[in-house]
N, C-alpha and C positions, 0 to 999 in steps of 0.2 A: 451566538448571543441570544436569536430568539430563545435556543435550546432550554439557554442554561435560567432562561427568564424564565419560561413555562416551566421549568423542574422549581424553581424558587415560589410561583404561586401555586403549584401543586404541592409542596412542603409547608406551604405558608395554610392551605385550605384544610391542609393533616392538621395542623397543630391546632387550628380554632376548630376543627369537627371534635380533636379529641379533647379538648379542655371544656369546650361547650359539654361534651356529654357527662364529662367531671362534676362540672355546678347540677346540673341537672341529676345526677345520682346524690349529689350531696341533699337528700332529703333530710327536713327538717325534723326530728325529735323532740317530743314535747316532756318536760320536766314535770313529772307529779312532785311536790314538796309535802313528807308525812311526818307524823310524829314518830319519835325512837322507838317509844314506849307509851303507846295506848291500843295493845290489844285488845276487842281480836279486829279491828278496824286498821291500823297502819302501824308495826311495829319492825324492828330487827330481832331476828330471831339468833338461838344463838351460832349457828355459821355467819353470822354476820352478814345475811342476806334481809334486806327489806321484804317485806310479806304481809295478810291478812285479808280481813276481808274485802276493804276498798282496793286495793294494791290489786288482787285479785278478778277482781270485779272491771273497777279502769283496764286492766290488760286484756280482757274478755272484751271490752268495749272498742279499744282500741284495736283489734286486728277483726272486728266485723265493720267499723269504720273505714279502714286505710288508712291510719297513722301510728306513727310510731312512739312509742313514752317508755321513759326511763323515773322511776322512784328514787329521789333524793331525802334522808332522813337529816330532819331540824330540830332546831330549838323552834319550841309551839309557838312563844310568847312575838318571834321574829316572824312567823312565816308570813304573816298577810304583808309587811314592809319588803320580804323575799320577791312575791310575788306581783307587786307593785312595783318593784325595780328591775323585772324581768330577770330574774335570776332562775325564779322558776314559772311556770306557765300555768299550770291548775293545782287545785290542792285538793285532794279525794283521802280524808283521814279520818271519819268522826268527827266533823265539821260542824256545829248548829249555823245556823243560817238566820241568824238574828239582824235583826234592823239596824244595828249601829253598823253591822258589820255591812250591811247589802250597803251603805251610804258609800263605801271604798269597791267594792265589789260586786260583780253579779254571780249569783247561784244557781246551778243545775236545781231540774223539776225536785223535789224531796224526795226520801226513797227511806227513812228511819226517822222515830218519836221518840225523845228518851226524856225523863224528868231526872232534878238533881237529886242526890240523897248525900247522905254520911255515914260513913264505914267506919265502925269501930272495935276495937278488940272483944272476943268472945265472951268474956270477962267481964265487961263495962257493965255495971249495974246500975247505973244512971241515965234516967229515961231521957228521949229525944229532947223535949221539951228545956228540960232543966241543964243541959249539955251546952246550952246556948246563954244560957244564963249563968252560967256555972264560973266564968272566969280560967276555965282549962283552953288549953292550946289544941287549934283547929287548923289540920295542914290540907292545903291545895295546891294543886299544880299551875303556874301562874298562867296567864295568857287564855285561860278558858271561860267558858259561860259561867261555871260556879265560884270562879274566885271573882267574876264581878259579880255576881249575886253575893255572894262573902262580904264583899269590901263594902257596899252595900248596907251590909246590916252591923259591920263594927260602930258600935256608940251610936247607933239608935235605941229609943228606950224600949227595952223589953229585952237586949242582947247585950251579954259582957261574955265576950272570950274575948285570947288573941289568935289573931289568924297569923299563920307558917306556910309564906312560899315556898313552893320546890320547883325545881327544874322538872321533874315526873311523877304522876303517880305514884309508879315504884318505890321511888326513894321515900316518898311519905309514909307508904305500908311499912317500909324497914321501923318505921321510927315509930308507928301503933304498936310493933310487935315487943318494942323493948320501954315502951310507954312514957316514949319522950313528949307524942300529944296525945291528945283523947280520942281525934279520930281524924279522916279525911274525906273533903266534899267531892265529891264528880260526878258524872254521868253513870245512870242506870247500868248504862250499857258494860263500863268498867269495871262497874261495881259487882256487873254478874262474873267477870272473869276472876276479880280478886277472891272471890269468893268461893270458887273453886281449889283454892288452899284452905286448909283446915286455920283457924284460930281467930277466924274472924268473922260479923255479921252486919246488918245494915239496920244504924239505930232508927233511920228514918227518912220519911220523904221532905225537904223542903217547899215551903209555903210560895211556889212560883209555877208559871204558865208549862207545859212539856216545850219542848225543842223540836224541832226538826232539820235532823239531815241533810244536805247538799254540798254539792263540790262547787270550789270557790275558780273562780275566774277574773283575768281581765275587762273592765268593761266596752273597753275597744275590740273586744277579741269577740264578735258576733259568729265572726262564719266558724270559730272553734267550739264555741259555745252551741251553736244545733248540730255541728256533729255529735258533740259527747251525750246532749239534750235527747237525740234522737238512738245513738246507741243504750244509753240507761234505758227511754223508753222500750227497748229491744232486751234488752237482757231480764227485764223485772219479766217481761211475759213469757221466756224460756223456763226452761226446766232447770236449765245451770242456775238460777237466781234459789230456787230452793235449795239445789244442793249444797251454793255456797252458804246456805243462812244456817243448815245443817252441818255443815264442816265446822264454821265457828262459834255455833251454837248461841245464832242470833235470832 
């Protein structure tokens, strides 16, 4: 009886040695939430692999940290409500780090400056100024810094367009190219990649502050938040932080 008892607590001490070591390997992964389509900062390329600069960057971060992150591509206009309900954990995409936003959110140190502009076909012979006053259709991608600076200047006096939500950048270049609007607002930074196709140019800078860059976070999430805090700090002062600004010609 004794026998068969001490084989039963020696089966019994297997089974919790080995399921303890289970939880304990079940290391946690942390979800980056990016845009599909805002290269060259957080997109899917076409293998259908998420990529770019931050994607790139977070991963460099992440394996001189000790943790692990997996890239989840969104809708833009969702993510901050994503990452608020823990669905994803940071968002490292061409992010500005704006005040309305820090009041939900906290942000890694800055690490990019970009101002908004407007992109319009090769073609467009009507100067910035008068674009805005013109009564022609002005698309942007919803959920960003420049379509609340857009929304913003609809019917205030000195500005008569309509403004054209999109789900992407992308989708609003298709619609310059066949001149469904006159142009589309975004970030510097897009604007240099759009431009990198022939037929298009940048009619001009918008009359607002520049931006800066950071990866958004939970605010309860401190002790994640000086890791990635402390890896950024690490990666801007390697050598890889040039190559990657050189890779996507940031």
């Amino acid at each position: 009886m004794r026998k068969r008892f001490g084989l039963l607590l020696a089966a019994l001490a297997a089974f919790v040695l080995c399921f303890g070591g289970l939880a304990q390997a079940e290391e946690k992964v942390y979800v980056n939430g990016i845009d599909f389509g805002f290269p060259p900062f957080g997109f899917v390329d076409k293998a259908g692999k998420p990529t770019g600069f931050d994607v790139e960057s977070l991963d460099w971060i992440a394996k001189k940290m000790g943790f692990k992150v997996k890239h989840q591509p969104m809708d833009w206009d969702g993510i901050i409500p994503a990452l608020l309900a823990k669905k994803i954990d940071i968002i490292a995409s061409g992010m500005s780090a704006t005040a309305e936003r820090a009041q939900k959110v906290d942000f890694s140190i800055p690490y990019y400056e970009v101002t908004q502009v407007l992109v319009v076909g090769d073609k467009e012979a009507t100067p910035f100024a008068e674009i805005l006053k013109s009564g022609k259709k002005i698309g942007v991608q919803r959920g960003t810094v420049t379509a609340k600076l857009l929304e913003g200047f609809v019917g205030q006096p000195g500005y008569k367009f309509e403004l054209v939500p999109y789900d992407s950048t992308d989708l609003s270049m298709e619609d310059v190219k066949i001149g469904r609007i006159a142009g589309s607002g975004m970030d510097s930074t897009i604007a240099a990649e759009v431009m990198k196709a022939p037929g298009f140019k940048i009619a001009g800078t918008f009359d607002a502050a520049p931006e800066k860059y950071g990866y958004a976070m939970r605010k309860e999430d401190k002790e994640f938040q000086a890791k990635v805090n402390e890896g950024l700090k690490l990666l801007m002062a390697d050598p890889y932080w040039k190559e990657l600004k050189a890779k996507y010609g940031i």
